[in-house]
C-alpha positions as CSV (number, residue, x, y, z in Angstrom):
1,X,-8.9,87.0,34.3
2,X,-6.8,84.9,31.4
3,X,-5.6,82.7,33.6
4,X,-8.7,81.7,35.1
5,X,-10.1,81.5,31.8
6,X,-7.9,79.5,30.1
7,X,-7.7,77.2,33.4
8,X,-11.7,76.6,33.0
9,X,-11.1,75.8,29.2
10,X,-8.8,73.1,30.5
11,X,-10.4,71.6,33.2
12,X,-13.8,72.0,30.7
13,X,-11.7,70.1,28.2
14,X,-10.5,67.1,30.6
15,X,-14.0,66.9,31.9
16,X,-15.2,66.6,28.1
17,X,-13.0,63.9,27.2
18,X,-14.0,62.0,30.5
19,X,-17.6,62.3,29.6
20,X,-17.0,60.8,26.4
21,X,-14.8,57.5,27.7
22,X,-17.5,57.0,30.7
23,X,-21.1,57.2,31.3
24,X,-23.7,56.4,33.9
25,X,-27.4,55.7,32.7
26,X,-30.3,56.1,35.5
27,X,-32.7,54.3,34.2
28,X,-36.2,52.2,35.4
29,X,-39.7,51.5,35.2
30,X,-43.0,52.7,37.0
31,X,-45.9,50.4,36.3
32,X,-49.6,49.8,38.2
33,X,-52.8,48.7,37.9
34,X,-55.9,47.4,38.8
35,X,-56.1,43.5,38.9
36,X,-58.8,41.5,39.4
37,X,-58.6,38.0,40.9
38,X,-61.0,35.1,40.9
39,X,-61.7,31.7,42.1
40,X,-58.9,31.2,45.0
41,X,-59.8,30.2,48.5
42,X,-59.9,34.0,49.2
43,X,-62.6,34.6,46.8
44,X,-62.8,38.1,44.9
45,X,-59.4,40.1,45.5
46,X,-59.2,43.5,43.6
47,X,-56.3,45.7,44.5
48,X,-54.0,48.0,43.0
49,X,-51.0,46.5,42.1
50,X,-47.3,47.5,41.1
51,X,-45.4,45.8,38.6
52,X,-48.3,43.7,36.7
53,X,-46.5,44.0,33.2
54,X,-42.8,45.3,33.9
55,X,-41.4,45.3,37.7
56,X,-41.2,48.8,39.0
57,X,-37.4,49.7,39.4
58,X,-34.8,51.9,39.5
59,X,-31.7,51.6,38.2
60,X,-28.0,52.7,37.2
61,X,-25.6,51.4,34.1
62,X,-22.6,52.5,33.5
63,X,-19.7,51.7,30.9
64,X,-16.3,53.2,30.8
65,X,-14.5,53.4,27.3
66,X,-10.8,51.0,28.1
67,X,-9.8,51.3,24.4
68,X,-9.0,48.7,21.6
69,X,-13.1,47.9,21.7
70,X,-13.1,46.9,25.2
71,X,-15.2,48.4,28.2
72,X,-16.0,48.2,32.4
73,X,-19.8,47.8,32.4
74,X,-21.9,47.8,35.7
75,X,-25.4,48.0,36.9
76,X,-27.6,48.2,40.0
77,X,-31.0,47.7,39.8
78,X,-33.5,48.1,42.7
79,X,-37.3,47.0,42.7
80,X,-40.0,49.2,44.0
81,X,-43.9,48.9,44.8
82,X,-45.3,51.9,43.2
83,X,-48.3,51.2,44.9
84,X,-47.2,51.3,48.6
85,X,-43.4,53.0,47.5
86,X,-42.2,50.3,49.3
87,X,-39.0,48.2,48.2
88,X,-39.8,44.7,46.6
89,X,-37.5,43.4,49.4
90,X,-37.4,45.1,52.7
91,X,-33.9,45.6,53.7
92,X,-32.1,44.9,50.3
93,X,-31.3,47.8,47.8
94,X,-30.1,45.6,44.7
95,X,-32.5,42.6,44.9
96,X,-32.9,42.7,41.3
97,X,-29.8,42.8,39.6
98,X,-26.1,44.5,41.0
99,X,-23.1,43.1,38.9
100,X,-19.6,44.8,37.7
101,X,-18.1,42.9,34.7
102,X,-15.7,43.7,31.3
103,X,-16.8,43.5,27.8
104,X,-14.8,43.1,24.4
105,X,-16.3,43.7,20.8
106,X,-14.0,40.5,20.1
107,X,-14.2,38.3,22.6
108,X,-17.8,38.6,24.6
109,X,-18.7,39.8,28.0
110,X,-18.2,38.6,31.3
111,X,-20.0,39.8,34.1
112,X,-19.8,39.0,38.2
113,X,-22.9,39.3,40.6
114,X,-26.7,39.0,41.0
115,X,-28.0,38.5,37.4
116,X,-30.3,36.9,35.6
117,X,-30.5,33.2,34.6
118,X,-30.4,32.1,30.8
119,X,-33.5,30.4,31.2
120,X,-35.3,33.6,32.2
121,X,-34.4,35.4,29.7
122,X,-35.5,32.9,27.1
123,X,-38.6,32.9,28.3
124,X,-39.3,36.9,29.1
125,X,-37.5,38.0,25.6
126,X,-38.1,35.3,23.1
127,X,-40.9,32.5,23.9
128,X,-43.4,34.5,26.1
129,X,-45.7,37.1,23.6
130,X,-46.7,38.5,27.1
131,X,-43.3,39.4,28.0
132,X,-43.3,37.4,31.4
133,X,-46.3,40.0,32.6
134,X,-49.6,41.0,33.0
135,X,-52.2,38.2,33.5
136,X,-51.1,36.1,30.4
137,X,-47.6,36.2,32.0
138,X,-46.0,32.2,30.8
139,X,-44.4,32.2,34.4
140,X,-47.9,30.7,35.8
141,X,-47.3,27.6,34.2
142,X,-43.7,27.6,33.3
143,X,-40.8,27.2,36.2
144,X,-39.3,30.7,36.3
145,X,-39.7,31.1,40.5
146,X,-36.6,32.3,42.9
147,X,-33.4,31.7,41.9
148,X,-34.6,30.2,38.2
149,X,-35.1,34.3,37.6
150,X,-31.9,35.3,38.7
151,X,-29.2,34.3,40.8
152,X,-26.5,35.0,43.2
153,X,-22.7,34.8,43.2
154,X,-23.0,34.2,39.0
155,X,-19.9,34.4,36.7
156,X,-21.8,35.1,33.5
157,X,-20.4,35.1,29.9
158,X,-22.1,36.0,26.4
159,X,-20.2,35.6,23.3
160,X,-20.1,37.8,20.4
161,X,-22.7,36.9,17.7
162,X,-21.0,35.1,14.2
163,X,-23.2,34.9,12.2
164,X,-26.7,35.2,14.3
165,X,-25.0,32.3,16.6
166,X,-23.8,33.6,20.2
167,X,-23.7,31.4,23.2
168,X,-24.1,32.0,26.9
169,X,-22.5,30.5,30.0
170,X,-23.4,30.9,33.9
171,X,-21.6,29.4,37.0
172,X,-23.4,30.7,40.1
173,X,-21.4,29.3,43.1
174,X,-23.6,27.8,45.6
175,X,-21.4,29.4,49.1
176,X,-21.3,26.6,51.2
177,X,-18.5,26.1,53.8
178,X,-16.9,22.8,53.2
179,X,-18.7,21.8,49.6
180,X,-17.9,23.3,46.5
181,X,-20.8,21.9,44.7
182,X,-23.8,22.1,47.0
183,X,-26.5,24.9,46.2
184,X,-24.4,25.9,42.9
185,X,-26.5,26.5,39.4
186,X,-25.1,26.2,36.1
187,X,-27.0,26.8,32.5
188,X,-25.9,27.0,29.0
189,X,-27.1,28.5,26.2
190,X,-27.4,28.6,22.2
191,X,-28.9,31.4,20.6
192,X,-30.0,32.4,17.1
193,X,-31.1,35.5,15.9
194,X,-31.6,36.7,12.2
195,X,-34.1,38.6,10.2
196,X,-37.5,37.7,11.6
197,X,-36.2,34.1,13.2
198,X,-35.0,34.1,16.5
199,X,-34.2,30.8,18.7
200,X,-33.1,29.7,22.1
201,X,-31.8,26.2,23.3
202,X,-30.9,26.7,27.3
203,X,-30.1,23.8,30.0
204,X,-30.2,25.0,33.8
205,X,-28.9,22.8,36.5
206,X,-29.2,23.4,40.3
207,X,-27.4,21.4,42.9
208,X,-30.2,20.8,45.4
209,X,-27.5,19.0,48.0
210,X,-27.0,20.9,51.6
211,X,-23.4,21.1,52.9
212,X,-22.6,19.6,56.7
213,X,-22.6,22.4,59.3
214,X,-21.3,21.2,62.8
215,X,-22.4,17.8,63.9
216,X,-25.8,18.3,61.3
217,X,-24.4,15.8,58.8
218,X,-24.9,17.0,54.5
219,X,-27.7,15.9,52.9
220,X,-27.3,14.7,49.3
221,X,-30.5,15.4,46.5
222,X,-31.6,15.2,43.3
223,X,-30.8,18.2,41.0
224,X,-33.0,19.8,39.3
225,X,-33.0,20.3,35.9
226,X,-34.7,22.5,32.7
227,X,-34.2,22.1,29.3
228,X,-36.2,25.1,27.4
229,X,-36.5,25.8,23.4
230,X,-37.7,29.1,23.0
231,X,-38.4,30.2,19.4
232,X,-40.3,33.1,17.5
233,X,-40.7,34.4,14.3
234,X,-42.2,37.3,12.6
235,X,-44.3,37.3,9.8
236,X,-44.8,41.3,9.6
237,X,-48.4,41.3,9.7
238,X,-48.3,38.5,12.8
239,X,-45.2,37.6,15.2
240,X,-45.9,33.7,16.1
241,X,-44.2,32.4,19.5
242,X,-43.3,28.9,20.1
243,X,-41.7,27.3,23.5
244,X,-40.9,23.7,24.8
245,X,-39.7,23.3,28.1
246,X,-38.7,19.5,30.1
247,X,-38.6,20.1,33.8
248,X,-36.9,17.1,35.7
249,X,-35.8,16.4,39.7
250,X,-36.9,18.1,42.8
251,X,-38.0,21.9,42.5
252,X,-37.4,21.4,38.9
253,X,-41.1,22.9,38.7
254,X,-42.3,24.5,42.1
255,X,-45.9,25.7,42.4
256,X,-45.8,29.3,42.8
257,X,-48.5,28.9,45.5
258,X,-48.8,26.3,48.1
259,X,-52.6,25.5,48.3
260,X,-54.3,28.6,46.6
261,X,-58.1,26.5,46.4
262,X,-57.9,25.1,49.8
263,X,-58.0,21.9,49.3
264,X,-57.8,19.3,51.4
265,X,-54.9,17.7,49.8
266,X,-52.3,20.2,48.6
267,X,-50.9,20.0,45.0
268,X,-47.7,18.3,44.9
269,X,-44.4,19.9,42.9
270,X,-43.7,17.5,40.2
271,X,-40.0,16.0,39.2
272,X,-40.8,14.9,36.1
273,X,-43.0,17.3,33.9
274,X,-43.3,19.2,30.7
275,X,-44.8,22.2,29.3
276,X,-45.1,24.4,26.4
277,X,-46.6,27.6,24.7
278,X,-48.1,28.6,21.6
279,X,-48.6,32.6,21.0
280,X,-49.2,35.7,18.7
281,X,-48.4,39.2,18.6
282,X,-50.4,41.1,16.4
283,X,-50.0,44.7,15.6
284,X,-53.3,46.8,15.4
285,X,-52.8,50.7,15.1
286,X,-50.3,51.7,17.6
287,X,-50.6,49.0,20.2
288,X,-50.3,45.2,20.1
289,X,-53.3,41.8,20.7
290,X,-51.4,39.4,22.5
291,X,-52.2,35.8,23.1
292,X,-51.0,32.5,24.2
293,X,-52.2,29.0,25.0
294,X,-49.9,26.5,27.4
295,X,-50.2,23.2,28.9
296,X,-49.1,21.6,31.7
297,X,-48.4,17.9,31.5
298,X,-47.3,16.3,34.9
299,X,-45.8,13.1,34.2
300,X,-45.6,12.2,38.1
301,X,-48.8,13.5,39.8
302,X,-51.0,13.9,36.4
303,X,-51.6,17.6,37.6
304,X,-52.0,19.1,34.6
305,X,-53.3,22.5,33.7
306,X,-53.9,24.7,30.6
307,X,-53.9,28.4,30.5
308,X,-55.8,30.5,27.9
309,X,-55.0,34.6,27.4
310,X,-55.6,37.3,25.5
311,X,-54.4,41.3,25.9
312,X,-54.3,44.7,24.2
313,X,-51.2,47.0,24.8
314,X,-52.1,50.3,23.7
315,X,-48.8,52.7,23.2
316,X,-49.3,56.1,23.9
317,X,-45.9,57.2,23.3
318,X,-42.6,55.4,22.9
319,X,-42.0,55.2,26.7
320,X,-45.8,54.7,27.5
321,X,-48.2,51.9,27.4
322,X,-51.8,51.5,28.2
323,X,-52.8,47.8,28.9
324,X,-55.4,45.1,29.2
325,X,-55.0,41.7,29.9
326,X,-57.4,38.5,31.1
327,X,-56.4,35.1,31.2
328,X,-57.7,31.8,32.9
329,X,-56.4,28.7,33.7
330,X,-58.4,25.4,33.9
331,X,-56.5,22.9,36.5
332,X,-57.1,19.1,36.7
333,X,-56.7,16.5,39.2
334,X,-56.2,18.5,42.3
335,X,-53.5,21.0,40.6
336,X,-53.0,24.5,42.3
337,X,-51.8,26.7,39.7
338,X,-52.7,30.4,39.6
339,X,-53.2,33.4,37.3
340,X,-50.5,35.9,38.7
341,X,-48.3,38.5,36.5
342,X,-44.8,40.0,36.4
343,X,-44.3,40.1,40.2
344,X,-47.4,38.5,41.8
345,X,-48.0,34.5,41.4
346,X,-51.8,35.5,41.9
347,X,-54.6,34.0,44.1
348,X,-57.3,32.4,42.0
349,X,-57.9,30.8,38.7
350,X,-58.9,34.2,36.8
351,X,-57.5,37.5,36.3
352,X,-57.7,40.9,34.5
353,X,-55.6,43.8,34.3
354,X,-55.7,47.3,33.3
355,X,-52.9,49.6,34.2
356,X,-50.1,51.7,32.8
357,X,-46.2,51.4,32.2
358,X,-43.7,54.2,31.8
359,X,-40.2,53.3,31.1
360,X,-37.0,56.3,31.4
């Protein structure tokens, strides 16, 4: 009876010491509500939806404890449609993000896999008051579709902050036989981050070429290209939100849907276009007003558009928020852009929300 009891203190000890060099996290997000949709080709769509503020996810971080400041870090992160329990993409567990990587206290991170893009993350945690969701969501007017969210095949590395300065670095390899460069992204980034002030500069770059496969010979094109300052600063009683963003080359700016109004000649996807943001986050109570203005100037087809929005995110506990959002978007000269959220690019030129999120 010793014996086996100082054999469990033991094994209890080694297992304690484990559990203190390594951990995995499950972690995610459950979000729905109702949205409202108006003015498309479709005419009033009302649904219950999943994701409109947060995508719906479930995930798993880990980070084992290599000594000297230095750690493994991984996650997998899988999408899911609360309101059908469906995965966001049939067939594909980590659509989201799945990446293995090492990190030092001195020297940065670096991370391999399916992550997210610089340019993104500028927009979602630093220029956008609406986070990248619900109807006010900046990704209706700003280029943030497919692989400008996140990417495949990425080498990422973020630095160590000096000083509030850190910079970030992404290589995603574009995979295709015989061409090194064709279909590969690249971005930079400078960031800032002190007291209230915080400030992004990020270039992306995506090769657009396609590589020769058998006697289909390659086919050179122009890259595309976003340049985005993302800035914000908070006042206490007010947090004021500022971005800029120059969108040049093909797919530089795709329209999230192809002819939403029906008309008889479809918007065009401009190569040569800007657009920026002007928002406010006010606290009031326990929740938040949020709203933004952004316009759309297309230099090439003069499709321009302007979206106004305003919400109310009501928290009910740390890990659970009420919301309400509306925005509309007034488009000019046969443009097509749409009021959508987190994970819908939306069917008309009108939209409201009211749902809840719950993050664990």
């Amino acid at each position: 009876m010793k014996k086996l009891t100082l054999a469990a203190l033991i094994v209890g000890g080694f297992a304690a010491q484990a559990q203190a060099q390594s951990n995995v996290t499950i972690y995610g997000i459950v979000d729905a509500g109702i949205v409202a949709e108006r003015g498309g080709v479709n005419g009033s769509v009302n649904k219950v939806t999943s994701g409109v503020g947060s995508a719906s996810r479930l995930g798993f971080r880990g980070n084992e404890d290599l000594g000297g400041g230095n750690s493994a870090i991984f996650v997998i992160e899988s999408g899911v449609k609360i309101d059908t329990g469906e995965q966001d993409t049939a067939g594909v567990f980590a659509q989201r993000q799945a990446y293995v990587g090492l990190k030092s206290k001195d020297l940065g991170t670096v991370t391999l896999g399916r992550q997210y893009t610089m340019l993104y993350n500028a927009v979602s945690q630093v220029m956008d008051p609406f986070g990248a969701g619900y109807a006010g969501s900046a990704k209706n007017l700003f280029p943030t579709a497919g692989i400008l969210t996140r990417t495949s095949n990425a080498v990422v590395y973020n630095s160590p902050s000096f000083e509030g300065f850190g910079v970030d670095a992404e290589y995603a390899l574009g995979e295709q036989a015989g061409d090194n460069t064709a279909g590969r992204q690249f971005g930079f980034g400078l960031n800032y981050s002190n007291g209230p002030l915080n400030a992004r500069l990020v270039y992306n770059n995506k090769n657009n070429d396609v590589a020769a496969v058998g006697t289909t010979p390659a086919v050179d094109k122009e890259d595309a290209k976003n340049t985005l300052l993302a800035v914000n600063y908070d006042f206490g009683v007010a947090k004021a939100f500022f971005g800029y963003e120059k969108d040049k080359g093909a797919g530089s700016a795709p329209i999230p849907v192809a002819n939403a109004y029906g008309l008889k000649v479809a918007p065009k996807s401009s190569a040569d276009s800007a657009v920026w943001l002007i928002g406010a986050s006010v606290p009031v109570g326990t929740g938040n007003i949020v709203a933004s203005y952004i316009h759309k100037d297309d230099k090439q087809n003069d499709q321009n558009a302007n979206q106004y929005a305003l919400g109310y995110l009501h928290s009910l506990s740390k890990r659970t928020t009420a919301y309400v959002a509306f925005a509309k978007i007034k488009n000019k000269n046969g443009a097509g852009y749409t009021v959508g959220n987190n994970t819908e690019a939306g069917s008309g030129d009108k939209a409201f929300n009211l749902g809840v999120k719950h993050t664990f």
